[in-house]
C-alpha positions as CSV (number, residue, x, y, z in Angstrom):
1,X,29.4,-5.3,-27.8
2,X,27.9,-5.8,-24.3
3,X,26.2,-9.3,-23.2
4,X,22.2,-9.0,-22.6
5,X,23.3,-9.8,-19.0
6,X,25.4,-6.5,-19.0
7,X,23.2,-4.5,-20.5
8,X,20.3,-5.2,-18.1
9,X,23.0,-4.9,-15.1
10,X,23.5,-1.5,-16.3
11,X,19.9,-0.4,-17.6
12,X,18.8,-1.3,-13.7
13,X,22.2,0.8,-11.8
14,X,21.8,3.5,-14.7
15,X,17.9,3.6,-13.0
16,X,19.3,4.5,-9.8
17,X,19.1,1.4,-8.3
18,X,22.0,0.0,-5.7
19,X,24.0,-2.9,-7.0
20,X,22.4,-4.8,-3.7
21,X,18.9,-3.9,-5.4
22,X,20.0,-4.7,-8.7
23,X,21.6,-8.1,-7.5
24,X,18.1,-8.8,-5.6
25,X,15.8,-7.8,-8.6
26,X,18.4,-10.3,-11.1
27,X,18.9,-13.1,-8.2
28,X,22.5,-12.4,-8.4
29,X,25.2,-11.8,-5.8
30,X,26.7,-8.1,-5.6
31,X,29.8,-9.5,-6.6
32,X,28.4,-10.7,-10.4
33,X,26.8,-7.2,-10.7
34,X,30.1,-5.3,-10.3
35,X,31.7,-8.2,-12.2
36,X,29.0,-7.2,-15.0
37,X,29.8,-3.5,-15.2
38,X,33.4,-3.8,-14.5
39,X,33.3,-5.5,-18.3
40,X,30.9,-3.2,-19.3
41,X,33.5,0.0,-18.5
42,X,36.2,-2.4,-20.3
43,X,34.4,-3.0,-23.3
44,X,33.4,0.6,-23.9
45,X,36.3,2.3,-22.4
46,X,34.0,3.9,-20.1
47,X,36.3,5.5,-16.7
48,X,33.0,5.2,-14.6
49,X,29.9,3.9,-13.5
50,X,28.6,7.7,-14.7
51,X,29.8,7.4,-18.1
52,X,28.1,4.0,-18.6
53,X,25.1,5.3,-17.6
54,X,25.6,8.2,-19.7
55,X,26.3,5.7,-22.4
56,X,22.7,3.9,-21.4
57,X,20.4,6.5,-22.2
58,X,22.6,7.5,-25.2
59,X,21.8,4.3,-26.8
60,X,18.5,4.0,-25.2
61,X,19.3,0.6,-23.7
62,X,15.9,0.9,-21.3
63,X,13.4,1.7,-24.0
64,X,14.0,-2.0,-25.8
């Protein structure tokens, strides 16, 4: 379903960290993190960055 990429973009925002963190921990640009999780909410139909993270600890996506 979601890409490693995605999953670790969301794992790291679903942490509490800023997309500017995030972006700084991955060596990304701010722009390719919200690119990340705006396919993340596609895929799973989620309607916000809450539900995804909701979705994250449902499926334990930082224990892996």
């Amino acid at each position: 379903m979601l890409s490693e990429r995605e999953r670790e973009v969301l794992v790291h925002v679903a942490k509490g960290l800023t997309y500017a963190a995030t972006a700084h921990r991955m060596g990304l640009s701010t722009h390719t993190i919200d690119t990340y999780l705006r396919r993340a909410r596609r895929k799973t139909g989620a309607n916000s960055l809450a539900e995804l993270s909701i979705l994250a600890y449902k499926h334990r996506l930082g224990s892996q």
